[in-house]
C-alpha positions as CSV (number, residue, x, y, z in Angstrom):
1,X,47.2,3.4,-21.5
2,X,47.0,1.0,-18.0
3,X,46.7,5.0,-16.3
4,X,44.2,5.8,-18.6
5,X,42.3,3.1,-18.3
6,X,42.6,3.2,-14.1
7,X,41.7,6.9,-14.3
8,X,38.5,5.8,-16.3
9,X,37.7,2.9,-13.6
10,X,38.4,5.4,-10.6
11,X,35.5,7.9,-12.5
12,X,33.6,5.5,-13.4
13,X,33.6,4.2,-9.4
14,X,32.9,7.8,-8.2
15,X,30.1,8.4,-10.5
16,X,28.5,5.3,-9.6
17,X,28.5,5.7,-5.9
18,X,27.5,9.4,-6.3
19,X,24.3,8.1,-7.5
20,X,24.0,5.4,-5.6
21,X,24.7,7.4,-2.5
22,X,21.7,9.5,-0.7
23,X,21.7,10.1,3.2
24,X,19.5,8.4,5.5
25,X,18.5,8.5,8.8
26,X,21.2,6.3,10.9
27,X,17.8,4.4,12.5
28,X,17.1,3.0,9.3
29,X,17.0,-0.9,8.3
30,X,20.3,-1.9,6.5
31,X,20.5,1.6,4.5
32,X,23.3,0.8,2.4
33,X,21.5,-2.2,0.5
34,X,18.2,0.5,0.9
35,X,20.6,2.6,-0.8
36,X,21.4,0.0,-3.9
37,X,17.6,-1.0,-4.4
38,X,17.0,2.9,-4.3
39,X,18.8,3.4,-7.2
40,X,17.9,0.8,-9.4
41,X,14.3,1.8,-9.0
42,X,15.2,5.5,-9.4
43,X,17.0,4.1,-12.8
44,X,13.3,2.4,-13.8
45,X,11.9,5.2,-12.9
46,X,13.9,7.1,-15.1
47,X,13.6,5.1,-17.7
48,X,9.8,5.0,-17.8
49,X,10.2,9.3,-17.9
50,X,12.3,8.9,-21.0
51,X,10.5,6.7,-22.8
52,X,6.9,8.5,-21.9
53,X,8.5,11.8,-23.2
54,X,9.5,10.3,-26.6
55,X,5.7,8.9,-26.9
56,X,7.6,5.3,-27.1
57,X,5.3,4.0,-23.9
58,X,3.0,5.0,-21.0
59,X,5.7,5.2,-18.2
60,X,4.0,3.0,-15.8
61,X,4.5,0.7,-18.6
62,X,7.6,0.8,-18.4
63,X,8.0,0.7,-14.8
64,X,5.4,-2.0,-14.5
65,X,7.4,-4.5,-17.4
66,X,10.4,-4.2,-15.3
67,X,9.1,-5.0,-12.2
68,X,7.4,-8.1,-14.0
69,X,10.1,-9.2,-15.5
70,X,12.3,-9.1,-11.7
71,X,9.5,-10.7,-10.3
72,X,9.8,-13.6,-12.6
73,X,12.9,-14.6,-11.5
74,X,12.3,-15.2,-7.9
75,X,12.1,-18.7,-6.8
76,X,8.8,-20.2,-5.9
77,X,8.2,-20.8,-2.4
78,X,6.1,-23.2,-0.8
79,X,5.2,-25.4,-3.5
80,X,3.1,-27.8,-2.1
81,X,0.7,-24.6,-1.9
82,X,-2.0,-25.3,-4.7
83,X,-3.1,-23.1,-6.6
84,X,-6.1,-22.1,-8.9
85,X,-6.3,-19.2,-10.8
86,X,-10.4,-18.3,-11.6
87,X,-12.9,-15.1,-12.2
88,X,-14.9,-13.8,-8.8
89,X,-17.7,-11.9,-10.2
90,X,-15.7,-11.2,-13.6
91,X,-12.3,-10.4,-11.6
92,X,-9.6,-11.9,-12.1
93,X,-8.4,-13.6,-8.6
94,X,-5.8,-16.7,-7.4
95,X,-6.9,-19.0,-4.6
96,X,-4.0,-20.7,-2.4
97,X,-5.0,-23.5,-0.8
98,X,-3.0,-25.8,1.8
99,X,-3.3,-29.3,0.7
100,X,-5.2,-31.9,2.4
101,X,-8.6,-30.8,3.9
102,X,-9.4,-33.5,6.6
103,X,-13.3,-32.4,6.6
104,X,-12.0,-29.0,9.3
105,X,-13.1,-25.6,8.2
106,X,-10.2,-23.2,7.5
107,X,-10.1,-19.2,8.2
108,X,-9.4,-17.1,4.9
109,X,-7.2,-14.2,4.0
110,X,-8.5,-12.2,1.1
111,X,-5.2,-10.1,0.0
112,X,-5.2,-6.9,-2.2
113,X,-1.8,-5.9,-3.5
114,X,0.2,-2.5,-3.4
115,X,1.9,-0.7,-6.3
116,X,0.5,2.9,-6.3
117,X,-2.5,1.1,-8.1
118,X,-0.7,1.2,-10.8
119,X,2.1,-1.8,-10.4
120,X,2.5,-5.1,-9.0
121,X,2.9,-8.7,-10.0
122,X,0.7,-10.4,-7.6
123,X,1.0,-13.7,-8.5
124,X,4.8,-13.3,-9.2
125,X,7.8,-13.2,-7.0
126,X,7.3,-11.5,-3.4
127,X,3.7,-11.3,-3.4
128,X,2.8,-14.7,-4.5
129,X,5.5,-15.8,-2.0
130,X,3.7,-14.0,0.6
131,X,0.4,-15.3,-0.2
132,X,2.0,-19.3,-0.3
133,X,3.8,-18.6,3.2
134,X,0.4,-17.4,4.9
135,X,-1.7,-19.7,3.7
136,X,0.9,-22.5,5.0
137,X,1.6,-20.7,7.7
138,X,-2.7,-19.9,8.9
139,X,-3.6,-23.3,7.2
140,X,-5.5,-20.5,5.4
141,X,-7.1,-19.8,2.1
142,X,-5.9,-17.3,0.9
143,X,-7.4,-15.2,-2.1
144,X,-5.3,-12.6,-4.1
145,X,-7.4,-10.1,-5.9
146,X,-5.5,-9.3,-10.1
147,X,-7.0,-5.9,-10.3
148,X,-7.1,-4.3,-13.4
149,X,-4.4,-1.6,-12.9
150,X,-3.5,2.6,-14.2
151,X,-3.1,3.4,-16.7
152,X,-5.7,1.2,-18.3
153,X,-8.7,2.0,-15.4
154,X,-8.7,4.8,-13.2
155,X,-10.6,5.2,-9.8
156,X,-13.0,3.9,-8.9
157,X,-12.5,0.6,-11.1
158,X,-10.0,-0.9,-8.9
159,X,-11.7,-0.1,-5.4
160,X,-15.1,-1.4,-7.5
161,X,-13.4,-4.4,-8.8
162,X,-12.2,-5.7,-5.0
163,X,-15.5,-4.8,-3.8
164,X,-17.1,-7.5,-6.3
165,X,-13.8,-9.8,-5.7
166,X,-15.0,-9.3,-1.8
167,X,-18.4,-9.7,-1.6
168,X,-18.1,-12.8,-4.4
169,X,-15.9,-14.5,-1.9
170,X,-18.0,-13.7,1.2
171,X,-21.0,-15.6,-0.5
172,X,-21.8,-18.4,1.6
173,X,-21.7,-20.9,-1.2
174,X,-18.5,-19.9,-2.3
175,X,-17.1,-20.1,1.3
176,X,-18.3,-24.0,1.8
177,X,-17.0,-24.4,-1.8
178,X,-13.1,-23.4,-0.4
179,X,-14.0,-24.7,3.1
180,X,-13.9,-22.0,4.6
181,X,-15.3,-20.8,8.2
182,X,-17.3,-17.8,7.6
183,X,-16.6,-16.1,11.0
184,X,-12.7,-16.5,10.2
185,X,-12.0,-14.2,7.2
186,X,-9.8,-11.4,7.0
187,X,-9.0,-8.0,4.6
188,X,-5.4,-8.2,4.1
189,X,-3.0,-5.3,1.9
190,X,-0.4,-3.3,1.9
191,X,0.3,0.3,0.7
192,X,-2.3,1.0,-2.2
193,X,-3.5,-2.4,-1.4
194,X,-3.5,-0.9,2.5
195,X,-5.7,1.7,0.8
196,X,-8.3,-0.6,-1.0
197,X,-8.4,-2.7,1.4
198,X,-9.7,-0.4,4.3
199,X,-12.0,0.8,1.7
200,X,-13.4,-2.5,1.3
201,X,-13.8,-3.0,4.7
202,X,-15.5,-0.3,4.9
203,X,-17.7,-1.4,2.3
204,X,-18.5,-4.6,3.9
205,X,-19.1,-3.3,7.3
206,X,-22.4,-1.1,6.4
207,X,-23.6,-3.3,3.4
208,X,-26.6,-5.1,4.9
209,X,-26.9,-7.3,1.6
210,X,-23.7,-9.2,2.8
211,X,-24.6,-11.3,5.5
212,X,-21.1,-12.3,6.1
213,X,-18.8,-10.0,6.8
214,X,-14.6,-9.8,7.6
215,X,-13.4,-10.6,11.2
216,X,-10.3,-8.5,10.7
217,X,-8.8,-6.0,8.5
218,X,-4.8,-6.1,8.3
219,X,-3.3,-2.8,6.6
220,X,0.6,-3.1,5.8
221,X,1.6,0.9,5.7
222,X,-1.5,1.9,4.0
223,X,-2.2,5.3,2.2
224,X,-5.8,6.4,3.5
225,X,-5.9,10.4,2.1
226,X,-4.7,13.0,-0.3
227,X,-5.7,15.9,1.3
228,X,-2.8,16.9,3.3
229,X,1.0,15.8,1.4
230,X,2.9,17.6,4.6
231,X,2.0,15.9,7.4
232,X,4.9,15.1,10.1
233,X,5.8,11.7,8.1
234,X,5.4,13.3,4.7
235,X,7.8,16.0,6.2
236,X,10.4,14.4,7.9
237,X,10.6,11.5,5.2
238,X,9.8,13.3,1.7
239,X,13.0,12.2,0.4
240,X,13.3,8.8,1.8
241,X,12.9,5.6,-0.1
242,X,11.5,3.8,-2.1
243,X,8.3,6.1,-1.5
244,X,9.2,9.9,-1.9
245,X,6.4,12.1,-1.4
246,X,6.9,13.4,-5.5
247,X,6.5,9.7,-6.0
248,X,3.4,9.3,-4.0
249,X,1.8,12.7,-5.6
250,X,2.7,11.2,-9.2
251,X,1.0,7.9,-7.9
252,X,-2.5,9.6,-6.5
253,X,-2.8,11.5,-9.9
254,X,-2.7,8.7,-12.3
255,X,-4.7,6.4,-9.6
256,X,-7.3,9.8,-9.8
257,X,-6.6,10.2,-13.4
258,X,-5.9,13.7,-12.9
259,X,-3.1,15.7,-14.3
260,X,0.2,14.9,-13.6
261,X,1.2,18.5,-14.1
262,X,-0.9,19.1,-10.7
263,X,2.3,17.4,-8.8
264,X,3.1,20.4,-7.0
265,X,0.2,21.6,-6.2
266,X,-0.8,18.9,-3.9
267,X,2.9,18.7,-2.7
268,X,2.6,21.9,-1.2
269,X,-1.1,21.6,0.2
270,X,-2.6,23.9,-2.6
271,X,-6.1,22.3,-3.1
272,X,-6.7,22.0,1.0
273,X,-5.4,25.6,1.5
274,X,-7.6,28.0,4.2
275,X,-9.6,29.6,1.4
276,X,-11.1,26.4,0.4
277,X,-14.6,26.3,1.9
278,X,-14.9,22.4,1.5
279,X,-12.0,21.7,4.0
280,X,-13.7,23.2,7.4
281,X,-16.0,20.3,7.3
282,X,-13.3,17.3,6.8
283,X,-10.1,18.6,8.6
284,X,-11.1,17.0,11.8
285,X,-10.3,13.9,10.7
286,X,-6.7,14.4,9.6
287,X,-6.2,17.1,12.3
288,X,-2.8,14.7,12.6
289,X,-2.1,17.6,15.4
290,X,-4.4,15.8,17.9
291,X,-4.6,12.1,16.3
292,X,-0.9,11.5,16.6
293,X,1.3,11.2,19.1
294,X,3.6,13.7,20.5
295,X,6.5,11.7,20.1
296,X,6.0,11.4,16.0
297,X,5.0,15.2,15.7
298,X,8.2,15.9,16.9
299,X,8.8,20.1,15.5
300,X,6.8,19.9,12.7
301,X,3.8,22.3,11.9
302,X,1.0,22.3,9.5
303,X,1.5,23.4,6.0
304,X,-2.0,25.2,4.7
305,X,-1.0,28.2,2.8
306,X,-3.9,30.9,2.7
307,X,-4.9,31.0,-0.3
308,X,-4.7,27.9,-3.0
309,X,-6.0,26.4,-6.3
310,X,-9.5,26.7,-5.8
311,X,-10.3,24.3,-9.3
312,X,-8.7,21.5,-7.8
313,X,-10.9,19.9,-5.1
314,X,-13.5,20.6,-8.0
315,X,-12.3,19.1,-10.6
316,X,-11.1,16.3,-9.0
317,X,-13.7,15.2,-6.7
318,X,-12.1,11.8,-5.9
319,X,-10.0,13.9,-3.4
320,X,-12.7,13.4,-0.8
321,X,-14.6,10.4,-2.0
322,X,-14.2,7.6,1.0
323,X,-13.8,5.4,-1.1
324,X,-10.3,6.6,-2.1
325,X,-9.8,8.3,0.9
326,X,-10.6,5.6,3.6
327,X,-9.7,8.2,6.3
328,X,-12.1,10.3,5.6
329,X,-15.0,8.5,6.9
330,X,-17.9,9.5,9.1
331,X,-17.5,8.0,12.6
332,X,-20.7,6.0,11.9
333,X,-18.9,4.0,8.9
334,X,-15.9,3.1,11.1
335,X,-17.9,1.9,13.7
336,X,-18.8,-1.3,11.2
337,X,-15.2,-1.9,10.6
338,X,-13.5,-4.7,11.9
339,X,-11.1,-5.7,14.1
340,X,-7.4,-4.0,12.8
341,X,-3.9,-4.6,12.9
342,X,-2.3,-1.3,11.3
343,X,1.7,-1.2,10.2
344,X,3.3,1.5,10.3
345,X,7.1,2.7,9.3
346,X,9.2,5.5,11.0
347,X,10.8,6.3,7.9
348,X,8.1,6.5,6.0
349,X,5.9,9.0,4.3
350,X,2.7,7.1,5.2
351,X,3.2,6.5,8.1
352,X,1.0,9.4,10.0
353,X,-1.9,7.9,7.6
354,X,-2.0,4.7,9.2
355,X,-1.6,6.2,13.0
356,X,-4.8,8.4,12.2
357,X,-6.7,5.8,11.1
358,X,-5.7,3.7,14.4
359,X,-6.7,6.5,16.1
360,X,-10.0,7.3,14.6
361,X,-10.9,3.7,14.3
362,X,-10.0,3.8,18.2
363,X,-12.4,6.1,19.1
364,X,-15.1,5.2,16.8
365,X,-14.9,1.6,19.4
366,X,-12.8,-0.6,17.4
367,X,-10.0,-2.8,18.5
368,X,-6.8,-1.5,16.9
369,X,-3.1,-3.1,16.9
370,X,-0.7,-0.4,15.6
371,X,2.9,-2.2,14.8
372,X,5.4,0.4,14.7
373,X,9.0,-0.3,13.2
374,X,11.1,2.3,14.1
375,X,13.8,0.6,11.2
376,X,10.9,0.2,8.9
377,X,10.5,2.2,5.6
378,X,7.8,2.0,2.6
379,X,7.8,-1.4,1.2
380,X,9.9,-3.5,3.3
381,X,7.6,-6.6,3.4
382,X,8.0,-7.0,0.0
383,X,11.4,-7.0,0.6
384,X,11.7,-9.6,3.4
385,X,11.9,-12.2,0.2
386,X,14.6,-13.2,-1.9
387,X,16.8,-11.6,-3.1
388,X,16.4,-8.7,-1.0
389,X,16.0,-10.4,3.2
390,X,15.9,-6.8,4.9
391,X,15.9,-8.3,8.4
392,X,12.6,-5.3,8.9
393,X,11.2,-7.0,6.5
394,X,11.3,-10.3,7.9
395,X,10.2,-9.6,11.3
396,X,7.4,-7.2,9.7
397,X,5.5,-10.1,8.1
398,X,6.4,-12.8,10.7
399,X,4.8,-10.6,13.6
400,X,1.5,-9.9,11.7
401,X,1.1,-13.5,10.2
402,X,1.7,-14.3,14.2
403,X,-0.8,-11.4,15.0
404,X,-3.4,-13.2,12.2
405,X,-3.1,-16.5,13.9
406,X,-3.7,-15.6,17.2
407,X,-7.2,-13.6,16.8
408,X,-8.5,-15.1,12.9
């Protein structure tokens, strides 16, 4: 019995770390706790599939109660940080607050949260513990936008919903309200959030009924474009985590509210092939062959086959709508933009989005900061908080709350 039980144990133990197990590059940030966190979302993940094919629940659902109900157990930080939870413009936003005013202005973050625009807890657990540390941190007001989420809306509610959060907040009533100096104010997200807020940033810059507009836009590894799923980054990290490049396909579709069956198709470049007449007139601007680097091209090559699905840039137009695809703007739109500070990964499959946008922002005039982590990988500021502590993570949101309190 004790040998059958210690023969159980020993395939139990083999089994577990067979699945727990994936390689990584030796560069990356702490892989083997990557490695655990990895596979506890893969097992969401999995979960979520399961219970979507059984008609028991949406699988972002699923994914998104999980990551809730984690969130809720993280301790909150910086609790003399006051809070108010209140509508902008019918959105549903929270307002940090330092306490004790002393009659001085403060600057202002407004922060949009990541998820695929589809999951997040932003006033839970890492975010919420992000917003508290920069507004004690800036001495900063700092607003976090609760957008309505996928599967419920799909694009362009959530881009439309920070917009009104945005320009609400950018009133100059509303600023004196929250004490706020108007020429201090920053766009602040990460990943989707990266995404929505370059978007809005955007928006801001060439609206001439906002009279005040953002000093700075701060994009934590931002995804700015669907139109090309193999460039170096998606390449050389497509099966890195947490954000594969299945994962980030999957995401784009439901944020689109497209097929998900179309998965592959955009994996392999169908809808931006050579046939497709459309493409001629945008691939300039995520030409990554001349926006990026040498030294992050490495071997890698273009993927366009010849021919492709011709239906899909038509039937979903959001593909090259700006305001999902930030990247894809005319010079004259950048131009507005503000100041940036741009984050970018090494191991991660967005990474070549955020160094094009540096670059076109660049040469459209505007002062860019583009942090690289060579350890980083998708998501590791959210990670820099209990209980995770990557050490990446850390640094990654000490250096560009230091970069926000040097030029905000």
């Amino acid at each position: 019995m004790m040998k059958l039980l210690c023969g159980f144990t020993l395939l139990l133990a083999i089994a577990v770390a067979y699945y727990i197990y994936i390689p990584l590059p030796k560069t990356i940030s702490e892989p083997w706790k990557l490695m655990v966190l990895d596979a506890t979302f893969r097992g969401v993940v999995m979960m979520g599939d399961v219970a979507h094919s059984m008609g028991l629940s949406h699988r972002v659902r699923v994914i998104n109660s999980a990551i809730v109900n984690f969130e809720s157990l993280v301790p909150i930080t910086n609790q003399e940080i006051q809070i108010e939870d209140i509508l902008f413009d019918g959105v549903h936003v929270r307002v940090y607050q330092p306490p004790g005013q002393d009659g001085k202005l403060r600057r202002a973050v407004m922060f949009i949260h990541g998820g695929g625009w589809a999951l997040g807890a932003p006033k839970l657990g890492s975010y919420d513990s992000l917003c508290r540390q920069m507004a004690a941190d800036l001495d900063a007001v700092v607003v976090t936008v609760d957008y309505r989420m996928a599967p419920d809306v799909h694009f362009p509610v959530q881009y439309e919903e920070c917009v009104q959060a945005a320009k609400h907040f950018l009133r100059p009533e509303v600023l004196t309200k929250y004490s706020v100096n108007p020429e201090r104010v920053a766009v602040c997200g990460d990943s989707a959030g990266g995404n929505l807020a370059a978007a809005v940033a955007q928006r801001i810059g060439t609206d001439n009924t906002t009279t005040v507009k953002f000093k700075l836009q701060v994009l934590v590894y931002p995804v700015l474009q669907a139109l090309d799923f193999n460039t170096a980054s998606y390449q050389q990290n497509q099966n890195v985590p947490i954000l594969y490049r299945r994962l980030m396909a999957r995401f784009w579709l439901e944020y689109l509210g497209a097929d998900l069956k179309l998965v592959h198709s955009l994996m392999i470049n169908n809808h931006t092939a050579q046939d497709q007449s459309l493409m001629s007139l945008i691939r300039s601007k995520l030409d990554w062959t001349t926006l990026l680097p040498k030294r992050v091209i490495k071997h890698y090559k273009p993927v366009f086959p010849v021919t492709g699905s011709l239906s899909i840039l038509k039937d979903i137009p959001a593909l090259l709508d700006t305001r999902a695809a930030p990247l894809l703007a005319e010079d004259v739109v950048l131009r507005m933009a503000p100041r940036a500070y741009i984050m970018t990964g090494e191991h991660d499959v967005l990474r070549d989005d955020g160094m094009m946008y540096a670059r076109r922002l660049e040469l459209a005039g505007v002062s860019v900061t583009n942090e690289h982590y060579e350890d980083g990988f998708h998501g590791c500021v959210s990670f820099g908080f209990w209980p995770c502590y990557f050490s990446v993570g850390i640094r990654a949101v000490q250096n560009y709350i230091a970069w926000l309190a040097k030029h905000l």
